[in-house]
N, C-alpha and C positions, 0 to 999 in steps of 0.2 A: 536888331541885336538878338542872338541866342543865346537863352539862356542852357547852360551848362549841362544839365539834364536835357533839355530838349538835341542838343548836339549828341550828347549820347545817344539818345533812343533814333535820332536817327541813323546816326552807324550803325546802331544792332539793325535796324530796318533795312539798309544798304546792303550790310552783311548777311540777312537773310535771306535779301531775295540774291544776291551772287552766287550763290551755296545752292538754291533753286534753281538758277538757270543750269549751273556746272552740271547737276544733278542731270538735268533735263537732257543739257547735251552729250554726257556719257552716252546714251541711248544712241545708237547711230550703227548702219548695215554695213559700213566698213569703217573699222576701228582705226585704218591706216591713215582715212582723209584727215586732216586738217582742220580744225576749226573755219578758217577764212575756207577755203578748197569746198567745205559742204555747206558754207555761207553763200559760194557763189552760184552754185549747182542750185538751190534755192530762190534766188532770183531769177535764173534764167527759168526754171520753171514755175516760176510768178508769174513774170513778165514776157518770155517769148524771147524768141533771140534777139539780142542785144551784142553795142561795141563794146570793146576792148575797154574803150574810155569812157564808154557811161559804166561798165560795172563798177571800175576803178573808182569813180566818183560815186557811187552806190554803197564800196564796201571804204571808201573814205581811206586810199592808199594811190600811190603811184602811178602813173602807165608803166612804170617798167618792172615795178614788183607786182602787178594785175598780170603782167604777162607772162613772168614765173610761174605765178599762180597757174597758168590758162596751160604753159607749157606743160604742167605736171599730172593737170586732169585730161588734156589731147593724149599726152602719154600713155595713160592708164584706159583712155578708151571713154572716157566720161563726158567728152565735148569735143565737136567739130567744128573748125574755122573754115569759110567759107566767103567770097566775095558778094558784097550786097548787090543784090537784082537793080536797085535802084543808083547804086554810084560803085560804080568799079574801086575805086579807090578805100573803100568800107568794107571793114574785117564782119560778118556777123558770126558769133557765137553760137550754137543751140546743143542743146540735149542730146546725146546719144538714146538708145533705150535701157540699157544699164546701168545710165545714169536714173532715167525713169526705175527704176524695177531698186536702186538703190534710195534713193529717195523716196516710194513707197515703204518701205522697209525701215528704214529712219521713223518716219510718219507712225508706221505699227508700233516700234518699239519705244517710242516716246509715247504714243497714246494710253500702251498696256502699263507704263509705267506711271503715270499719272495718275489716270483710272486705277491702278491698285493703290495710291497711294491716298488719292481721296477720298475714296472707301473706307480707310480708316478712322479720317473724320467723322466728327458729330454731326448730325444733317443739320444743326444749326451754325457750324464752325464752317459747311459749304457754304451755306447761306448768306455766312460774312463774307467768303472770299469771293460770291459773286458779286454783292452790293460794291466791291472795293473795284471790277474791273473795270470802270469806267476811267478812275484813277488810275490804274494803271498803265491804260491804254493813253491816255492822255502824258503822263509822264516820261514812257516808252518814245510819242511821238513828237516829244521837244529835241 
């Protein structure tokens, strides 16, 4: 059972970190991409090329709205489809290098934003939000 305050404070917690990420993801080397679009670019530079159908099942949407997605960054020159070495029949995905050189760039302007912003903190108000990453990482990863 929650109690009534405690459902509150967890909105505002909810609300807070929403407000943080949006924050975070304003930062980004082209303002044009998409959310999901610089979500996938992301992954493939995680992970290395990948199918069509494991991204889809990565960014937790369709095959046929992943390919929209794949159509719009091939378009713009961010990703190349190519047949896998190992099954002819296998689309792999991978990076351009402007897709690199844009995702570097993402990477700066999210880091410089950060970094200027917890600089304003108190070195004890850092200190909490490091003790807390553990939770967060953990909650992130359910």
């Amino acid at each position: 059972m929650v109690v009534t305050g405690d459902a509150a404070a967890e909105d505002d917690l909810r609300i807070a970190i929403q407000q943080l990420a949006r924050r975070i993801r304003n930062n980004r080397g082209d303002a044009d991409l998409s959310d999901s679009q610089l979500s996938v670019l992301f992954h493939l530079d995680l992970r290395g090329g990948l199918g069509p159908s494991e991204l889809a099942v990565l960014e937790r949407v369709t095959p046929p709205s992943m390919n929209r997605t794949l159509n719009g960054l091939e378009d713009d020159g961010f990703v190349t489809r190519s047949r896998s070495t190992d099954d002819a029949r296998k689309v792999v995905v991978e990076l351009t290098a402007t897709a690199r050189e844009l995702l570097a760039e993402t990477r700066r302007l999210r880091n410089a934003w950060f970094s200027r912003h917890l600089a304003l903190l108190e070195p004890d108000e850092r200190d909490e939000l490091l003790r807390v990453l553990p939770i967060l990482r953990k909650l992130a990863a359910q």
